[in-house]
N, C-alpha and C positions, 0 to 999 in steps of 0.2 A: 758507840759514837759515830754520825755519819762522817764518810769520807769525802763530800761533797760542800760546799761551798757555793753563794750565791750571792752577786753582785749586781751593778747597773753602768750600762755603757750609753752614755746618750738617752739616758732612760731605760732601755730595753735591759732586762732580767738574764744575766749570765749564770748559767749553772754549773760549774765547775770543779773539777775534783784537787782537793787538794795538795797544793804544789805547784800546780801550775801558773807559770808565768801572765799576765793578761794578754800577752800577746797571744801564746798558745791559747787559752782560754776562749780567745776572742774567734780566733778563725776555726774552733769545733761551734760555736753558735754563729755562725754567718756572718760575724760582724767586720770586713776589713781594716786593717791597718798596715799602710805601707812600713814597707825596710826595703833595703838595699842590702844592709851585711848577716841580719839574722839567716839564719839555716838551717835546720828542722834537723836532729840529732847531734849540732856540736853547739859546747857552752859559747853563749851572748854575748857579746862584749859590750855595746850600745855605742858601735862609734860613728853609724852616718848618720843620727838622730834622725830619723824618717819617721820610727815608729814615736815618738813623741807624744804622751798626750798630757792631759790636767789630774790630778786628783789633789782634792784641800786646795786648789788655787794654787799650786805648784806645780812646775814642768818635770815630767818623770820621762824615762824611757819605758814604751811596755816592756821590751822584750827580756830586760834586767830586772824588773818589779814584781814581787812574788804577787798574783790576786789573793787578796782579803778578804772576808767576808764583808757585805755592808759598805764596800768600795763607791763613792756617785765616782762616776770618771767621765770626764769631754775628750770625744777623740775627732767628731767632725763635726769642727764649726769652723766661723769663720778666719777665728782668732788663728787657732792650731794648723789649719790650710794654707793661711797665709805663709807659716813660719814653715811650711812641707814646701811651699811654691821658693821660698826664699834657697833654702838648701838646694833646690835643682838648678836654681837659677846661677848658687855658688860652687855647685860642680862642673856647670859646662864653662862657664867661662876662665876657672882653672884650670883647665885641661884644651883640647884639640879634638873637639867633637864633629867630626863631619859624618853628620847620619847618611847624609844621600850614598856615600860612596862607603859604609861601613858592611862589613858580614851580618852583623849582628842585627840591623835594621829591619824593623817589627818583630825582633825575638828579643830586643835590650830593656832589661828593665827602668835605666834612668830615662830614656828618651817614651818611654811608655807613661812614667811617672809625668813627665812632660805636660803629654797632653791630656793624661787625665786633671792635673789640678793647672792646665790651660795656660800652662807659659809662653808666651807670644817671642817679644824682646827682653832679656835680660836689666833689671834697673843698675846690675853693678856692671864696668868697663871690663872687657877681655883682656886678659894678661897677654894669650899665646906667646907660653913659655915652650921654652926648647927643650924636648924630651926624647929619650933616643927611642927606637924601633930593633928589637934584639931576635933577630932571624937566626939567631949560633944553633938550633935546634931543630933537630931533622923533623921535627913532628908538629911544633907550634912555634907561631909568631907572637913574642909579648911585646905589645905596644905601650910603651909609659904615658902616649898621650891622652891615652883614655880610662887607665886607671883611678878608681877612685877607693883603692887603698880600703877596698872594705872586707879584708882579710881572709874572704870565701877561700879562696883557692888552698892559702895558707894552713887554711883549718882541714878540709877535707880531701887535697890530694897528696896522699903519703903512700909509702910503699909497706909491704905485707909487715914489715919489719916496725914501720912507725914513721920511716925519714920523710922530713918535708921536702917537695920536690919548689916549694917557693920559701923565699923568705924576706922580709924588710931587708934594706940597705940604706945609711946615712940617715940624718937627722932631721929634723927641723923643716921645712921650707923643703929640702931635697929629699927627704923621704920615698922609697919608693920599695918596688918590689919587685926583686930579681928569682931568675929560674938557677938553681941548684945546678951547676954546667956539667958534671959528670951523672945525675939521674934525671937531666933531660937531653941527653944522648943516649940513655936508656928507654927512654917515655915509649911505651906501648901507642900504637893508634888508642885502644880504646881507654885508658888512660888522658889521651890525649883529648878527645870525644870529651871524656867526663870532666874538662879542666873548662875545655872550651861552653858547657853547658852552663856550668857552676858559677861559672865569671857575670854578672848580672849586667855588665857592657859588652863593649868590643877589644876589650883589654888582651883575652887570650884566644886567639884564631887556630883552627886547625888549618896544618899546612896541604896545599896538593887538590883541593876542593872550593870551591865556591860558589854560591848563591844556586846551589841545587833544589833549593827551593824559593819559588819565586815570589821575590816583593810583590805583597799584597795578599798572599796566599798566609803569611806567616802567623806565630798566635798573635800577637797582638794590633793585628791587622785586623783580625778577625772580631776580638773583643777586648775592650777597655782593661787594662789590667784589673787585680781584684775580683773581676765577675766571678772567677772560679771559688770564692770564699764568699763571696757576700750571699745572703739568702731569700 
């Protein structure tokens, strides 16, 4: 029995081995689909709906949706684009996004998602809610203004043991995400490196360095998010 599988994305013929996710499925045949929170070795959650796409006239998440065989799936059109442009449009104005003056600027993946599906002016009103900025850590600065909760950090910065060095705090509306205050008094620089990398905004900063590489030089200065998948 083959262990292979074969699908359509926008029409284009996906060949895929089975088990895997359509998102997976999709970036080994060139086909992009944005995320924010997916991460390539820890289980999906589907919680900043980026990777969204159609299949049967239904909105699925890829990154949660086993691929099928015989799958039609719409992942870029206009319909699906619009609702990716809507979601960035509902992160920045929940949040304290000032790209000009961020670290993270032409290396963040929300503000990249930006200009690739072309958001100008936001159609919903800015909250700018009041978030703290938690410097208690000799290695990184977590910013709650720029967090968007897409639980990267959470999942893949643990220590040799397993412990999360982030976790949620509070509910609802105040939701957020705080550093473990006794193993981020321990956080290694390169730990630190890897938290600061993983974070797909400007949410976790390494401390004692900055902008050593200069705006405009950076990846996504360079090219559109995505190019590195699509084919």
């Amino acid at each position: 029995m083959s262990n292979t599988i074969k699908f359509k994305i926008d029409g284009k013929e996906i060949v895929a081995e089975y088990g895997k996710t359509v998102i997976e499925a999709a970036r080994e045949n060139g086909v992009y689909i944005p995320t924010l929170c997916n991460f390539a070795g820890v289980p999906a959650k589907g919680g900043c709906r980026m990777c969204t796409i159609k299949i049967n006239n239904r909105f699925m998440t890829s990154c949660t949706t086993p691929a099928a065989a015989g799958m039609e799936i719409e992942n870029d059109t206009p319909e699906i684009n619009a609702l990716r442009k809507s979601i960035i449009e509902l992160l920045f104005v929940s949040g304290n996004h000032f790209c000009p003056s961020c670290e993270k600027s032409g290396n963040c993946e929300l503000q990249a998602l930006a200009y690739r599906y072309q958001m100008m002016v936001p159609k919903y009103p800015y909250s700018f809610p009041v978030k703290e900025v938690d410097a208690s850590s000799p290695k990184i600065i977590k910013d709650q203004n720029r967090c968007v909760l897409c639980q990267r950090c959470m999942k893949t910065i643990k220590t040799e043991s397993g412990e999360r060095y982030f976790a949620f705090s509070k509910r609802g509306a105040d939701l957020e995400v705080i550093m473990d205050p006794e193993l981020a008094e321990k956080m290694t620089d390169e730990i630190a490196q890897l938290a600061m990398d993983n974070c797909p905004v400007g949410s976790i900063i390494k401390k004692e360095i900055g902008f050593a590489e200069p705006i405009g030089t950076r990846k996504y200065d360079k090219e559109v998010i995505g190019t590195d998948i699509e084919g």
